[in-house]
Structure formats: C-alpha cells, structure tokens
N, C-alpha and C positions, 0 to 999 in steps of 0.2 A: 469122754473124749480119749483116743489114743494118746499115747506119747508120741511128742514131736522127734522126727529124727534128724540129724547133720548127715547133710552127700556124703554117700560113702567114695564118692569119686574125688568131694573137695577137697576129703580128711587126706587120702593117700597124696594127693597133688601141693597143698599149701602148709605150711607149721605155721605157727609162731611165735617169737624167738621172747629173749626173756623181757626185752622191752615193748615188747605187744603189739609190735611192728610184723604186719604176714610176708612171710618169703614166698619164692618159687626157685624150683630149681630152671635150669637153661635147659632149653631145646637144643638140637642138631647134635646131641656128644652120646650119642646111640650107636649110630653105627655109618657104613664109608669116612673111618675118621683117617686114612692113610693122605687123604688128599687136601686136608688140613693142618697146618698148621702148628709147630707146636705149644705157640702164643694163643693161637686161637683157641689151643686145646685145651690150655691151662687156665684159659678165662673163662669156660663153659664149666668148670667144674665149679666154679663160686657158686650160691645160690646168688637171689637177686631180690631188693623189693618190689610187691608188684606194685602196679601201677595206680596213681592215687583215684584215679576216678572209678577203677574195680572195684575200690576196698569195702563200701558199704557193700555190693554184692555178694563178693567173696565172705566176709563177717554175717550174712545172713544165709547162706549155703552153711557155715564152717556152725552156726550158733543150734543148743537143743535142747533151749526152752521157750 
C-alpha cells in the first residue's frame, strides 16, 4: 500500500493551535480593502475557528495515517 497523504490544500489553509482547536484564517483582507473599513480591517486579520460541523472533515483532509 502507498502512504496515505494530508491535502496539500488543507495543510496551507487550516493550523491547529496548541489546544487542538483548527483555525482558519478570514476571507475578503486580499485585496479592494480602501473601501473597507478600518474595524472591518482589523477584525479580518484575527484567524477564526472553523465551524463545528466542518471539523470531522477538515481533521480527516488535515490527518496522514
């Protein structure tokens, strides 16, 4: 059998932090950001946790065994 691999798409998108909790970072803080905000701005740069009904998917994308 091959080795199993983790998405190389999930690794770069998801961490997770020291409590084993998976982050993501926020959308929209790329780019047209003059016509935002700079509350808006400053709360796109937090990560975020995802959402709980992702997480077993996410944990089996992110797993490589």
């Amino acid at each position: 059998m091959p080795k199993m691999k983790s998405n190389g798409s999930a690794k770069k998108r998801f961490f997770i932090s020291a409590s084993g909790v998976i982050k993501r970072k926020k959308a929209y803080h790329s780019h047209i950001l003059t016509k935002k905000s700079a509350k808006r701005k400053r709360s796109l740069r937090q990560a975020t946790v995802i959402a709980a009904v992702d997480v077993r998917s996410v944990k089996r994308l992110l797993e490589k065994a």
